[in-house]
TORBA-505591 format. One line per field, with one value per residue (C-alpha): residue number from 1; residue in one letter; x, y, z. Coordinates in Angstrom, 1 decimal. Example, Ala and Ser with C-alpha at 12.3 -4.5 7.8 and 13.67 -1.06 7.14 Angstrom:
BEGIN
i = 1,2
aa = A,S
x = 12.3,13.7
y = -4.5,-1.1
z = 7.8,7.1
***
This chain:
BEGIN
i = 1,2,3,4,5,6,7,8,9,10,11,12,13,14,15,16,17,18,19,20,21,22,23,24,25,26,27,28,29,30,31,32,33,34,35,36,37,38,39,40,41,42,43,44,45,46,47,48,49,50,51,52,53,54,55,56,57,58,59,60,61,62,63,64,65,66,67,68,69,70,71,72,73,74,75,76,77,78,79,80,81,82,83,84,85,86,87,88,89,90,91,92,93,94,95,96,97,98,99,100,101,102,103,104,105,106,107,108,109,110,111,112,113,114,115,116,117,118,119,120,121,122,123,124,125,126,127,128,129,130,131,132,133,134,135,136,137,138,139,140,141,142,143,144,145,146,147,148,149,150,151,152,153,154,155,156,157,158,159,160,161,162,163,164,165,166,167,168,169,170,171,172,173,174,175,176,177,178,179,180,181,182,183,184,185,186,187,188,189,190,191,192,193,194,195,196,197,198,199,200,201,202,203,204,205,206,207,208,209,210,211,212,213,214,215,216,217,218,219,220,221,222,223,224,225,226,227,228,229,230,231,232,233,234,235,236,237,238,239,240,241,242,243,244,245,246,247,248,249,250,251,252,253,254,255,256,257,258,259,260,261,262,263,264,265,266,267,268,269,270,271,272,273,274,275,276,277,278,279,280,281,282,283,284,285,286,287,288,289,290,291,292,293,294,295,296,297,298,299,300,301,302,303,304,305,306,307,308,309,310,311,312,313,314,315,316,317,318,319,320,321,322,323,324,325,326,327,328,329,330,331,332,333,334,335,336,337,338,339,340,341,342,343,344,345,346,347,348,349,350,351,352,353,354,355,356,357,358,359,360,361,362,363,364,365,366,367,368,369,370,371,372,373,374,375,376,377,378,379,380,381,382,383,384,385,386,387,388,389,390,391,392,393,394,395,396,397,398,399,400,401,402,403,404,405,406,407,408,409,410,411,412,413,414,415,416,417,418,419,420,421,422,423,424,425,426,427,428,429,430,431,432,433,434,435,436,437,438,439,440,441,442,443,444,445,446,447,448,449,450,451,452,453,454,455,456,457,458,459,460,461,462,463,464,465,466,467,468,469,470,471,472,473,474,475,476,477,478,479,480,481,482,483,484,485,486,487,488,489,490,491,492,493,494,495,496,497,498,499,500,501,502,503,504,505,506,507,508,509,510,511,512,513,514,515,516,517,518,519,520,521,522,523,524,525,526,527,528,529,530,531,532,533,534,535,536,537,538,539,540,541,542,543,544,545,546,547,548,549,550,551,552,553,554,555,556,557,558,559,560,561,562,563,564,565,566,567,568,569,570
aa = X,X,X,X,X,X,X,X,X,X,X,X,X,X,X,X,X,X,X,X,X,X,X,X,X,X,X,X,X,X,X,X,X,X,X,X,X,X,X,X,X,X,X,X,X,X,X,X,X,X,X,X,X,X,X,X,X,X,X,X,X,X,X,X,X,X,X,X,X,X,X,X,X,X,X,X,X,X,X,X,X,X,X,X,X,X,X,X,X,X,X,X,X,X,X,X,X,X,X,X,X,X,X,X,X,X,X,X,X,X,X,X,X,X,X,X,X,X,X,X,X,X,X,X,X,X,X,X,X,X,X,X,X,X,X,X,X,X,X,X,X,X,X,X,X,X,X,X,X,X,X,X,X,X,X,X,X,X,X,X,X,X,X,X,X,X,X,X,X,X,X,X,X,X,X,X,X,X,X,X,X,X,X,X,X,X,X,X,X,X,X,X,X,X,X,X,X,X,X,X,X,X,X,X,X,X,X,X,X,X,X,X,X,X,X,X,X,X,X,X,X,X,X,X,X,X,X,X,X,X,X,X,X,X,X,X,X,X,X,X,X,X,X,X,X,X,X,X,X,X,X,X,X,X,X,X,X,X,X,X,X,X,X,X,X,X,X,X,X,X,X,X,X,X,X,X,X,X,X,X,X,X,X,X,X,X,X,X,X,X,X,X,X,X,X,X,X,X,X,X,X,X,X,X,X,X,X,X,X,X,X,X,X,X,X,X,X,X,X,X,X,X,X,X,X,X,X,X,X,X,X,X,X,X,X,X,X,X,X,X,X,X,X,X,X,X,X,X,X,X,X,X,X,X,X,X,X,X,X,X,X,X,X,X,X,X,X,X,X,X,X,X,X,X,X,X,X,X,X,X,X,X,X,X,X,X,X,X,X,X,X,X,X,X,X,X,X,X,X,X,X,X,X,X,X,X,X,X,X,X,X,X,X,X,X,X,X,X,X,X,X,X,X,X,X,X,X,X,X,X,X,X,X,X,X,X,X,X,X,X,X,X,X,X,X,X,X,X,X,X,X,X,X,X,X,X,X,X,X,X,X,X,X,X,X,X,X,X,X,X,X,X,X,X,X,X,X,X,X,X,X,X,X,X,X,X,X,X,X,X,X,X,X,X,X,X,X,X,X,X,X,X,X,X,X,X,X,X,X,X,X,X,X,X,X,X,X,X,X,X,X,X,X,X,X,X,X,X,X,X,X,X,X,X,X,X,X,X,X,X,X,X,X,X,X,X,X,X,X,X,X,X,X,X,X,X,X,X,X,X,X,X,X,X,X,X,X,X,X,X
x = -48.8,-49.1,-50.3,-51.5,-51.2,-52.9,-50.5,-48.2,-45.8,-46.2,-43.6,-45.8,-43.6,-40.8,-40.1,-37.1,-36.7,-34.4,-32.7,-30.6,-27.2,-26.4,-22.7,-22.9,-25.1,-26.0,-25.8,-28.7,-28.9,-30.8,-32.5,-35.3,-38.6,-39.9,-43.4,-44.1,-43.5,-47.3,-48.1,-46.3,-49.0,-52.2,-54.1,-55.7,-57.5,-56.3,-53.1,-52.9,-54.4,-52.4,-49.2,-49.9,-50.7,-47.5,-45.8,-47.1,-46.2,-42.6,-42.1,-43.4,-41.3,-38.3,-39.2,-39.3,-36.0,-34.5,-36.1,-34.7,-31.1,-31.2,-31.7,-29.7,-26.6,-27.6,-27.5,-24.0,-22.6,-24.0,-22.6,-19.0,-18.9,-19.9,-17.0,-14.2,-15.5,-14.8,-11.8,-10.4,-10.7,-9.3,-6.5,-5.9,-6.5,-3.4,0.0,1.5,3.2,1.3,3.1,1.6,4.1,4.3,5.7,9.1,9.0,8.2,6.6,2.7,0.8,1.0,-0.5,1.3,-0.4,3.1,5.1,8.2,8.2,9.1,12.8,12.3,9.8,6.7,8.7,11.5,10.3,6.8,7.7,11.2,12.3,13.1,16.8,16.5,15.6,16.6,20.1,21.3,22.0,18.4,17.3,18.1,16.0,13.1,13.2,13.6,10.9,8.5,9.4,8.5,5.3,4.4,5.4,4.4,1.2,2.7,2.8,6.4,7.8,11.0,12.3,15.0,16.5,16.8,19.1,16.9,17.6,16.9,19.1,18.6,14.9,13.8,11.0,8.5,7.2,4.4,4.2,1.0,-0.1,-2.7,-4.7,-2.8,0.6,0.5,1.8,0.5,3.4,2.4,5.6,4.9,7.7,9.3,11.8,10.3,9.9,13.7,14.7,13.1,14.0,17.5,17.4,15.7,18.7,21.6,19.2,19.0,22.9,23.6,21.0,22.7,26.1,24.8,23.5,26.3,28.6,26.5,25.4,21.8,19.4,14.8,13.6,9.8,8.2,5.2,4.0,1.9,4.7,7.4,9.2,11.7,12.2,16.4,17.5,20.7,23.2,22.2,22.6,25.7,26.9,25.7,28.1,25.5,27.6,26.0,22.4,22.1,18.6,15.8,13.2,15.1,13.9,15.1,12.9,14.2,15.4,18.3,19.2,18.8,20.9,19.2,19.9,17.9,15.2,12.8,13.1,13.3,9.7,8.5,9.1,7.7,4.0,3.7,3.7,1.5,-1.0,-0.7,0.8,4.0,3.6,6.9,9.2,12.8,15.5,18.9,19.7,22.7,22.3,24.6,26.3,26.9,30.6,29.0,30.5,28.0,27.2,24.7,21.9,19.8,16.5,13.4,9.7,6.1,2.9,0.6,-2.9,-5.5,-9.1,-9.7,-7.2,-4.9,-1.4,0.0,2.9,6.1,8.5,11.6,15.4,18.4,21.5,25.0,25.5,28.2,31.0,29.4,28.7,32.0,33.3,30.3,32.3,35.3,34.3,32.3,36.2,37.7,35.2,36.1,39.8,39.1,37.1,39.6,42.7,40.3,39.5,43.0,44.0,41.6,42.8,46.2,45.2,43.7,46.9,48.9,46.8,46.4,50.4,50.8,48.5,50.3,53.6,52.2,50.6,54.1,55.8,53.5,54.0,58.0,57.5,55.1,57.1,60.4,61.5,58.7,60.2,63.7,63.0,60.2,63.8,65.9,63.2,63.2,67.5,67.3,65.0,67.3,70.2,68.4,67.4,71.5,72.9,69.6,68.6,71.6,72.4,70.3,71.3,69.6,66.2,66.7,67.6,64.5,61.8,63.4,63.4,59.7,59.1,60.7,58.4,55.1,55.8,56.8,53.6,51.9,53.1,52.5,48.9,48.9,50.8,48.2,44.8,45.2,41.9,39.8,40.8,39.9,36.9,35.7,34.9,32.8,34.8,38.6,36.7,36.0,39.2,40.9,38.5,39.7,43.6,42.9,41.7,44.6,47.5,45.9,43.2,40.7,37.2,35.5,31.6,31.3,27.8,27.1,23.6,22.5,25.2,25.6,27.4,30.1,31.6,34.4,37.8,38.6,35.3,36.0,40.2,38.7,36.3,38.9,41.7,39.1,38.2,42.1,42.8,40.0,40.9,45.1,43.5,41.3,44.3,47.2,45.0,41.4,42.4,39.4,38.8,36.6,35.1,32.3,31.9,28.5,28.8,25.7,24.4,21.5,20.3,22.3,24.9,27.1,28.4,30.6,30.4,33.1,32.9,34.7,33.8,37.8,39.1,38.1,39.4,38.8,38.3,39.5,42.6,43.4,42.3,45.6,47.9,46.7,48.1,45.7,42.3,43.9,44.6,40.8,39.8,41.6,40.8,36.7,36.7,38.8,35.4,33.1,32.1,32.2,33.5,32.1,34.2,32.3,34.3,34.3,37.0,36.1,33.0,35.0,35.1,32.3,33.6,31.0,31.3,28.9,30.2,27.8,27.5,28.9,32.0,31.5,32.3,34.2,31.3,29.8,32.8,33.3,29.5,29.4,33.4,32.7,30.3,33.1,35.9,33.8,32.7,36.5,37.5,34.9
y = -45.7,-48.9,-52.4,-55.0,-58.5,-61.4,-64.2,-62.0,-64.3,-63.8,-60.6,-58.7,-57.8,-56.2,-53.7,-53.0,-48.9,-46.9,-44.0,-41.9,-41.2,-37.6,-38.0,-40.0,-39.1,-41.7,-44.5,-45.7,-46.9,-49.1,-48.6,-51.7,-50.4,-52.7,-52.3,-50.8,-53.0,-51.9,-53.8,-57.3,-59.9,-57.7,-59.2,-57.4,-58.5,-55.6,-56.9,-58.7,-56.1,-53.3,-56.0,-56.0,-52.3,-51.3,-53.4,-52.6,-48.8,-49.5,-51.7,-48.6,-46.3,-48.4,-49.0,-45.3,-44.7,-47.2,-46.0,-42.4,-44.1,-45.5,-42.4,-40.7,-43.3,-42.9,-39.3,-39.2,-42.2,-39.6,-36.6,-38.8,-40.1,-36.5,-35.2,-38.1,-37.5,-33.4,-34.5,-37.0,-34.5,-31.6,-33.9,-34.4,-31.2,-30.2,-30.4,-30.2,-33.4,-34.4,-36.5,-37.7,-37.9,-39.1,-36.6,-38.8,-38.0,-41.3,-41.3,-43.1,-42.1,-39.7,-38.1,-37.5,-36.4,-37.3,-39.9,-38.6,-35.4,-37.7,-38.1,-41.5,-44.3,-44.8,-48.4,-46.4,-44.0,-45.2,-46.8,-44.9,-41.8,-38.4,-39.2,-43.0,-40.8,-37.3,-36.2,-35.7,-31.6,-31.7,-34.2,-32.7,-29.4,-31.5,-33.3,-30.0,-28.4,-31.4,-31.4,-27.5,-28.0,-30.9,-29.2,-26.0,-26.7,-23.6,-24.2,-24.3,-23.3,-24.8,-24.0,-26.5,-28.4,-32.0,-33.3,-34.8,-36.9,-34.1,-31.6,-29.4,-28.7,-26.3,-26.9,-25.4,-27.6,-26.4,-28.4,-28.5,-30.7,-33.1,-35.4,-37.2,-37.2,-36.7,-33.9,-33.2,-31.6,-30.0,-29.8,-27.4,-27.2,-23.8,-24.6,-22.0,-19.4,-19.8,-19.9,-16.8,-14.8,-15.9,-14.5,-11.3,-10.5,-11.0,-9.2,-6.8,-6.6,-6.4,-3.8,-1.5,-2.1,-1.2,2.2,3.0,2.0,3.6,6.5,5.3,6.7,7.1,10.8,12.0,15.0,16.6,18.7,20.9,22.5,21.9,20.5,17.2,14.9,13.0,9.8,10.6,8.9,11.3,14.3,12.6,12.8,15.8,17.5,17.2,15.2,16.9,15.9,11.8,11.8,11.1,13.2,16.2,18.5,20.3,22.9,21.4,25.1,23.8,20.9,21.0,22.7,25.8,25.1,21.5,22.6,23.4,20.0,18.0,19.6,19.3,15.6,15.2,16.6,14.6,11.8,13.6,14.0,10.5,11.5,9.0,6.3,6.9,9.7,9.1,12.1,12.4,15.9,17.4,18.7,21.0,20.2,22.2,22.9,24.3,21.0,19.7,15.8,13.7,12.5,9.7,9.9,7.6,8.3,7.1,9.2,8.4,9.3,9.7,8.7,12.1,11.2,14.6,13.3,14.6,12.7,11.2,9.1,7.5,7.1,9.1,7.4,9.1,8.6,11.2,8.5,7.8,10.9,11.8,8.6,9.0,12.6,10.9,8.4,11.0,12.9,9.6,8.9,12.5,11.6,8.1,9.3,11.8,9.6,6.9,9.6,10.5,6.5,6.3,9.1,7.6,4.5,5.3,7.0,4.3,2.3,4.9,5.5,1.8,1.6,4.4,2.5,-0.9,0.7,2.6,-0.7,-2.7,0.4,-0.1,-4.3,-4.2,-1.3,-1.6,-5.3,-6.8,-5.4,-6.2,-9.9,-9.7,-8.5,-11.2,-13.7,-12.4,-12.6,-16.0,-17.3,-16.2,-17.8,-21.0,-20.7,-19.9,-22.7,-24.9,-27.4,-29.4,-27.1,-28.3,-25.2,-22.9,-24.8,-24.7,-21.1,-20.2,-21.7,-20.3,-16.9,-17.5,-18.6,-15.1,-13.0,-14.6,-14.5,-10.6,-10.3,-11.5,-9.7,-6.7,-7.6,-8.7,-5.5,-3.5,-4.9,-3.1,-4.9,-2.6,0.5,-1.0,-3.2,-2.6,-4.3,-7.5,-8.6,-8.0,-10.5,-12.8,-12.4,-13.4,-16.1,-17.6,-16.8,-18.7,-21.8,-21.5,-21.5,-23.0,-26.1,-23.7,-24.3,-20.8,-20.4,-16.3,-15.2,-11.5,-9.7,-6.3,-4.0,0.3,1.1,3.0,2.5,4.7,4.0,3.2,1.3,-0.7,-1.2,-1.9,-4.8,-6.1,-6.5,-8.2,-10.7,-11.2,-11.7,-14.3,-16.1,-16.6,-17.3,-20.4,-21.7,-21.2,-21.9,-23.4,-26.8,-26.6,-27.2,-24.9,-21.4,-19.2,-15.5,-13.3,-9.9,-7.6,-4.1,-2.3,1.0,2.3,-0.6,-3.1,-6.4,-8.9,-12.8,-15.1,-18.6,-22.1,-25.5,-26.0,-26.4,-23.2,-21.9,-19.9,-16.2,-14.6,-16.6,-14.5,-11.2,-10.0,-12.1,-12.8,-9.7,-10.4,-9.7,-6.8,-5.9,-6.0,-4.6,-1.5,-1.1,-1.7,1.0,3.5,3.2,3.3,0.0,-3.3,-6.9,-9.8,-13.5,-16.4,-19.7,-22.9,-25.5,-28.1,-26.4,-23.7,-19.8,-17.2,-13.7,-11.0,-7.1,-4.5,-0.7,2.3,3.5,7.0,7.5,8.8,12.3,12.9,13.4,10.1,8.3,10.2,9.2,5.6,5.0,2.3,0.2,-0.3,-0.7,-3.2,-5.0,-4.8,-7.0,-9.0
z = 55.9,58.3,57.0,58.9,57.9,58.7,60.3,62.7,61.6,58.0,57.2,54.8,51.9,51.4,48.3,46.8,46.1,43.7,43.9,42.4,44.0,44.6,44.5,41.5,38.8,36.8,39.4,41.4,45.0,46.7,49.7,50.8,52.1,55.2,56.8,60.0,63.5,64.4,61.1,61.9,63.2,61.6,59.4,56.6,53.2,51.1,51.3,47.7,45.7,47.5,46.8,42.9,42.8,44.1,42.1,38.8,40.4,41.1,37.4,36.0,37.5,37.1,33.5,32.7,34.5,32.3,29.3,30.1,30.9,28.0,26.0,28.0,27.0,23.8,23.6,25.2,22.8,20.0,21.1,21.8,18.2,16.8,19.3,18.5,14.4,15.1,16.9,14.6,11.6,13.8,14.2,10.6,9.7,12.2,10.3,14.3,15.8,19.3,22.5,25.3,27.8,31.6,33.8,33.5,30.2,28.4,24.9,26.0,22.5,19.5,16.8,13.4,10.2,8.5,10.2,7.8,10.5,13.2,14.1,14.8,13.6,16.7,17.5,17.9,20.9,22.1,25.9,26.0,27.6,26.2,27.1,25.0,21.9,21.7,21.5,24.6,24.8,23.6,25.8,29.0,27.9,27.1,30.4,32.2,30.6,31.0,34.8,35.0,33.7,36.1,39.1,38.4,35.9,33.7,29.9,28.7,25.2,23.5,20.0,18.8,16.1,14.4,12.0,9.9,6.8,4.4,6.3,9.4,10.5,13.9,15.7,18.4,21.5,23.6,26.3,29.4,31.7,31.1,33.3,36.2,35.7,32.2,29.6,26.7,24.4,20.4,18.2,15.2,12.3,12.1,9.4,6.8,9.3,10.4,7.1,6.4,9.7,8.4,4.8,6.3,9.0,6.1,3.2,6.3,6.9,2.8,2.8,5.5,4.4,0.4,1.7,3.9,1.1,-1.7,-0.4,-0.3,1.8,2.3,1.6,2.4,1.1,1.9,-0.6,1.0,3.6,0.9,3.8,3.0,5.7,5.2,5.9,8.6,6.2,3.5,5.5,7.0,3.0,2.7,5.4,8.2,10.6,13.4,12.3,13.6,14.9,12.2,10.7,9.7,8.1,4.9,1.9,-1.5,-2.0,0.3,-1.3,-4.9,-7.1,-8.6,-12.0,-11.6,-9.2,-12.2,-13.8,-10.4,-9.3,-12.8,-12.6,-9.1,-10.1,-13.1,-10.6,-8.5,-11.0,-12.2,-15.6,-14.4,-12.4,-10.4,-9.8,-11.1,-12.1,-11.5,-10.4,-8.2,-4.6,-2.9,0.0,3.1,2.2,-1.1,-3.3,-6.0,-5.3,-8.2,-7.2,-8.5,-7.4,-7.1,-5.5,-5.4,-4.3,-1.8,-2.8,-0.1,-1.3,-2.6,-5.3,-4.8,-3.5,-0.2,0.3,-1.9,-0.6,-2.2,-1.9,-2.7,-4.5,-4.9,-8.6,-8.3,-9.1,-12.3,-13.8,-13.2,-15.0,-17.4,-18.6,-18.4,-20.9,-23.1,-23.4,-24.0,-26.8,-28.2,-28.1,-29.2,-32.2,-33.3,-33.1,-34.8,-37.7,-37.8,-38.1,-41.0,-43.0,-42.2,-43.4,-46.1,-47.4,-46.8,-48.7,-51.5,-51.6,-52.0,-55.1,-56.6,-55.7,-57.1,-60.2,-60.8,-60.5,-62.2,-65.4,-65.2,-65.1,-67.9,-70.3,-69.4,-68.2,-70.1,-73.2,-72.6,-72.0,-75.5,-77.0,-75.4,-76.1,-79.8,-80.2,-78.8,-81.2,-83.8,-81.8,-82.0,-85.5,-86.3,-84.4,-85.1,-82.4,-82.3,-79.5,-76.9,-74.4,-77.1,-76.9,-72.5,-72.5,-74.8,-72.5,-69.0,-71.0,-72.0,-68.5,-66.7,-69.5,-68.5,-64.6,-64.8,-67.0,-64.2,-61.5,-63.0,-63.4,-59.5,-58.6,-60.5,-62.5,-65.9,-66.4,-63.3,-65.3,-68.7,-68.4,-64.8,-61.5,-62.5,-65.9,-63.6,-61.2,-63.8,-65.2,-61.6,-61.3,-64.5,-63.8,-60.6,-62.1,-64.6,-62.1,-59.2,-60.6,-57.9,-59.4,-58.8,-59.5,-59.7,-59.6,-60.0,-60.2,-61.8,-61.2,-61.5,-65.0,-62.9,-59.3,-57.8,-58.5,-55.1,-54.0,-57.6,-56.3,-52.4,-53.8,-56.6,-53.8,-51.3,-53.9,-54.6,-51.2,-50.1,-53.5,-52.3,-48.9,-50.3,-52.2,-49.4,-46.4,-46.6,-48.8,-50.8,-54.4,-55.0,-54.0,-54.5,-55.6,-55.2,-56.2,-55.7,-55.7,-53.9,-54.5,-52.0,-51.1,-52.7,-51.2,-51.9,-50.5,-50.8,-49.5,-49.6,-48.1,-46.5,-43.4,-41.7,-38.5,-35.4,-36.5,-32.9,-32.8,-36.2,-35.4,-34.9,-36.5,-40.3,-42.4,-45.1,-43.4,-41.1,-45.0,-45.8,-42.7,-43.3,-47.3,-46.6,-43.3,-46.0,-48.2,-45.2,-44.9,-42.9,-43.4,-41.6,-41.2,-40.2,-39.6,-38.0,-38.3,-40.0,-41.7,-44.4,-44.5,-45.6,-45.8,-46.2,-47.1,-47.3,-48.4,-49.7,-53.1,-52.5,-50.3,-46.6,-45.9,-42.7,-40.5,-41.5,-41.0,-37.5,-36.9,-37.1,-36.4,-33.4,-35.9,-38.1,-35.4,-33.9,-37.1,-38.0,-35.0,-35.1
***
């Protein structure tokens, strides 16, 4: 389009135009637009209104490129804050440790969700070099690694470790480049996955040295073919020594003993049909020298969907040790028991022969030296009565012979208690309760409850000499002033409870040494029954027997002989 103007040496106007620049999106040029020579010196009258149309054309255009720059902006600052928001709560989200890096390996920026994962506080390393921070074995592997990946743009991987404050911690680094000479490295914390790799390879070394040491091994059957597939170090236990590759393969017929075969199968289809939620037998298996091993086995099924199982795996142990030692124990116990039966009988003869020896002494104190000192007691009355008391040795020899008459009285009674035979178990108690208190100032409460009208001689004897013994044993040992008696009787049981509030003591350092409860232990296992101590020192003594009604025959004694050996030492 030409113009003409008017005044050739008027310039007609000149109007600025925009562009935008191809290399550079987003920024505008500028490029003037100038009229035509032809037009310079012309004169034309349109000139004005062509001047204000053109410029209310270019405002226009410029005023919608603005507006759509604008909105433009806008849109991008939106879609940066919605990206730096994603980015900033991807960030926290990450429990990795970020570094930006310049390729000499200085610390520029980082990101840390935790700054108690950093070695260092941000002061501490931001503007200084890998080689200013990191130990320095450590250090010159990070430096390598960031130099790789700057020259050769290929990501690099380095797993180390830190000496932390709360011990040793191992780390990964993934480290690329970034923009310019930049690298951007991502440390993620492998502590608990070291950890556990470490657990796994020595469970993993106990594991194989507890199988080769036990005889352990995996067994899988499949029930359809019959056909057993062997771990190598069970066939190697077997006798196999030949067979080292996995998956051989056996029929149970080949392995089993014969004679356990039945049960073993038996055992496997209840847990095939669900009726036992695991297979587990011990069994013996033959092996290939013809020699019997045990065998303790243990199995699951696995069910397809159909519900029928096809498959049982479990492991073999060698259990043959044990049940060898297991038979050895069960002859032990036979000798033990018969050598413990023969003890009691033993025992129970001793204790009957001394009875028989104390009653036959007690008879010849009582009848025969009693009488002669009532005779010499009598002639020296009548001395003293001749000679009257002006004889002062009369009067001394009287008393002493008094004296000597009522101590042999009384150790005839100890030796034997006339009184058991004569009134029975609960009035002799009572009566030694109140003999007690008469030579010994012992204040004894004896409580009994409803008891049978008759006891056996030697349960009556057994309970009398208990009570006689824990009695002595407050007075010489305990330092109490008192004691307490409980005598009672069940339908099928009586028991006898004898306590004090004294000094007490240790029952295991005793066990051994104190004659008078190895003398109760032995009298209550003769009548079948069982005698408990408790003590404490400082606290007192509570001694407790239980013994049935009716004497034990031999078989119950031989049945429940480690009860009463063990409640005996207890």
């Amino acid at each position: 389009m030409r113009i003409r103007h008017r005044h050739a040496t008027t310039p007609g106007p000149r109007v600025r135009r925009i562009r935008m620049d191809r290399q550079r999106p987003g920024v505008y040029a500028d490029w003037q637009f100038r009229p035509h020579a032809e037009s310079v010196g012309r004169e034309d009258t349109t000139m004005p209104k062509m001047t204000f149309a053109l410029t209310l054309a270019v405002l226009a255009v410029f005023s919608a490129l603005i507006t759509a720059l604008l909105l433009e902006v806008r849109k991008r600052r939106a879609a940066e804050r919605r990206s730096e928001t994603r980015n900033g709560a991807i960030l926290r989200a990450m429990p990795d440790l970020m570094f930006v890096m310049s390729r000499d390996g200085v610390y520029l920026d980082y990101h840390a969700r935790d700054h108690r994962d950093l070695f260092v506080p941000p002061e501490q390393f931001l503007g200084k070099t890998i080689y200013d921070v990191m130990p320095p074995d450590l250090a010159e592997i990070l430096g390598a690694a960031v130099a790789s990946v700057h020259a050769g743009d290929e990501p690099k991987v380095v797993e180390y470790s830190l000496q932390m404050p709360d011990g040793e911690r191992f780390f990964e680094t993934r480290m690329v480049a970034g923009d310019g000479d930049q690298v951007l490295s991502i440390v993620r914390e492998t502590t608990d996955q070291k950890r556990a790799e470490r657990r796994l390879r020595v469970n993993e070394a106990r594991y194989a040295l507890a199988t080769a040491a036990a005889g352990v091994g995996v067994w899988e059957w499949a029930v359809e073919t019959d056909e057993l597939v062997i771990d190598p170090e069970v066939l190697r236990l077997l006798g196999y020594q030949h067979t080292t590759s996995p998956g051989a393969t056996f029929n149970w017929t080949q392995i089993v003993h014969p004679h356990d075969q039945e049960q073993t199968k038996a055992a496997a289809r209840d847990c095939l049909n669900g009726r036992s939620p695991r297979f587990d037998v011990e069994h013996r298996v033959l092996r290939k020298d013809g020699s019997i091993l045990w065998f303790h086995t243990c199995g699951t099924a696995t069910r397809p969907k159909d519900g029928a199982g096809q498959r049982m795996i479990g492991t073999f142990a060698d259990v043959t040790d044990r049940r060898r030692a297991e038979e050895s124990l069960r002859a032990s116990e036979a000798t033990l028991r018969s050598s413990y039966q023969e003890i009691q009988d033993l025992a129970g003869r001793l204790i009957a022969g001394q009875e028989m020896e104390r009653k036959r002494l007690a008879r010849e104190l009582h009848d025969d030296l009693s009488q002669k000192l009532a005779l010499l007691s009598i002639e020296v009355d009548l001395m003293r009565q001749a000679v009257g008391d002006s004889v002062p040795a009369a009067v001394g020899i009287s008393e002493r012979v008094t004296n000597i008459s009522n101590d042999v009285h009384s150790l005839s009674h100890r030796l034997h208690p006339f009184k058991l035979e004569a009134l029975g178990l609960v009035e002799a108690i009572r009566a030694l309760c109140a003999d007690m208190s008469k030579q010994y100032g012992l204040d004894v409460e004896f409580v009994t409850d409803a008891m049978p009208a008759r006891l056996a001689p030697d349960l009556s004897l057994c309970l009398f000499r208990i009570a006689q013994e824990g009695l002595h044993n407050v007075v010489k040992h305990s330092g109490a002033t008192g004691a307490w008696l409980h005598l009672s009787a069940s339908a099928t049981e009586i028991s006898l409870q004898i306590a004090d509030c004294g000094n007490g003591f240790v029952p295991a350092d005793h066990v051994r040494t104190g004659l008078g409860l190895i003398s109760m232990r032995e009298r209550i296992n003769f009548v079948g029954g069982r005698l408990a101590i408790r003590s404490l020192p400082g606290f007192g003594t509570r001694i407790g027997v239980r013994a049935p009604l009716t004497m034990p025959v031999a078989e119950d004694v031989e049945s429940e002989w480690p009860e009463r050996l063990s409640a005996g030492s207890a």
